[in-house]
N, C-alpha and C positions, 0 to 999 in steps of 0.2 A: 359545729359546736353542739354539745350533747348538752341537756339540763337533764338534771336530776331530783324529782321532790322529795328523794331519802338519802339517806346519808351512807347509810351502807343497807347491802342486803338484810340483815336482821332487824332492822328497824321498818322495811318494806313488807317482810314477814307477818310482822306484830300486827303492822295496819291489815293486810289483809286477810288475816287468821280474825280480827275484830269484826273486817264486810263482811265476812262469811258467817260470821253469830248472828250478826245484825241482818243479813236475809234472811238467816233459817226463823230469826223471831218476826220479820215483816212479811215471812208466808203466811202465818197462822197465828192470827191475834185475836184472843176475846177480852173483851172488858171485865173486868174484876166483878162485874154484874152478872156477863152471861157465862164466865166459868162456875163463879158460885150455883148457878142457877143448874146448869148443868152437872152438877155432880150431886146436888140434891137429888135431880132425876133421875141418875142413875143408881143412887141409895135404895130410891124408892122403889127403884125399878127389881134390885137386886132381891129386896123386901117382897116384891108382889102386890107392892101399891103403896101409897101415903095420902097425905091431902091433898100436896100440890097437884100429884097427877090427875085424884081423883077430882079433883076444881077444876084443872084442864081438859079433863076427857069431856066431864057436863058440858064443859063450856064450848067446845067442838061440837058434842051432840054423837061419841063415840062411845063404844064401849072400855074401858081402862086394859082390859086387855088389848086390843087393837094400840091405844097409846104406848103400851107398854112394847111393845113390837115396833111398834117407830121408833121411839127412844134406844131399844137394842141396836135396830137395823143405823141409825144415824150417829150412835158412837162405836160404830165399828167401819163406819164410812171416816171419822174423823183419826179414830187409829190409824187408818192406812195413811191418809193423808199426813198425821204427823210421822207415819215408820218414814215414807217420801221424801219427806223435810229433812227427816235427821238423818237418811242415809244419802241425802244431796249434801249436808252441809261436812258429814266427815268426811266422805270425796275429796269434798274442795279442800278441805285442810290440810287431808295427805297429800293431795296433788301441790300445795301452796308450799308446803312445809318440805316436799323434793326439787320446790323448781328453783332453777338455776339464776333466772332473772325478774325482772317485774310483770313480763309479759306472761313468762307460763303464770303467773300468780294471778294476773290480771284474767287469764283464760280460763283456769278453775273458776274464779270466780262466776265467769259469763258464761261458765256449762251449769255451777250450779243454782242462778238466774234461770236458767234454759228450762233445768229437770223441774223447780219447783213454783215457774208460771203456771195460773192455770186462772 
């Protein structure tokens, strides 16, 4: 006797097209706090300086350019990490959206777990 928790293939689809959103968003999560914050800095950054950086450099005891070079060098660390994300989770969707049963859907899934542990 086989059980089944979907009713037909399309509807196993849909769930698995939604875990594969839903890992690509529980690889790379900020808070409404440290996104905001974060693209202040890179305004500021794009500027050649602001407050915030210049209160954070003081407050390190850096010079604003040296912050200003961290802040480059770290969202361009986080671009790659989300190009990774999002080219694991279209993966999984074309592999989900070709597969024949729940397993291959199941297995996209668990390759694009695999690519975007870290």
């Amino acid at each position: 006797m086989r059980v089944s928790r979907f009713s037909d293939r399309d509807e196993a689809r849909a769930h698995y097209l939604a875990l594969a959103d839903a890992t690509a968003e529980a690889a790379f999560t900020r808070s409404g706090y440290l996104a905001t914050v974060h693209d202040l800095k890179h305004r500021e950054t794009l500027a050649g300086g602001g407050p915030l950086l210049q209160r954070e450099a003081e407050e390190l005891g850096i010079p604003v350019a040296e912050l200003i070079e961290s802040v480059t060098v770290k969202r361009d660390e986080m671009q790659q990490q989300l190009a990774a994300i999002e080219t694991a989770r279209i993966a999984a969707r074309r592999r989900i959206r070709a597969a024949s049963d729940c397993h291959e859907m199941y297995a996209a899934l668990g390759a694009q777990r695999a690519a975007t542990a870290g």
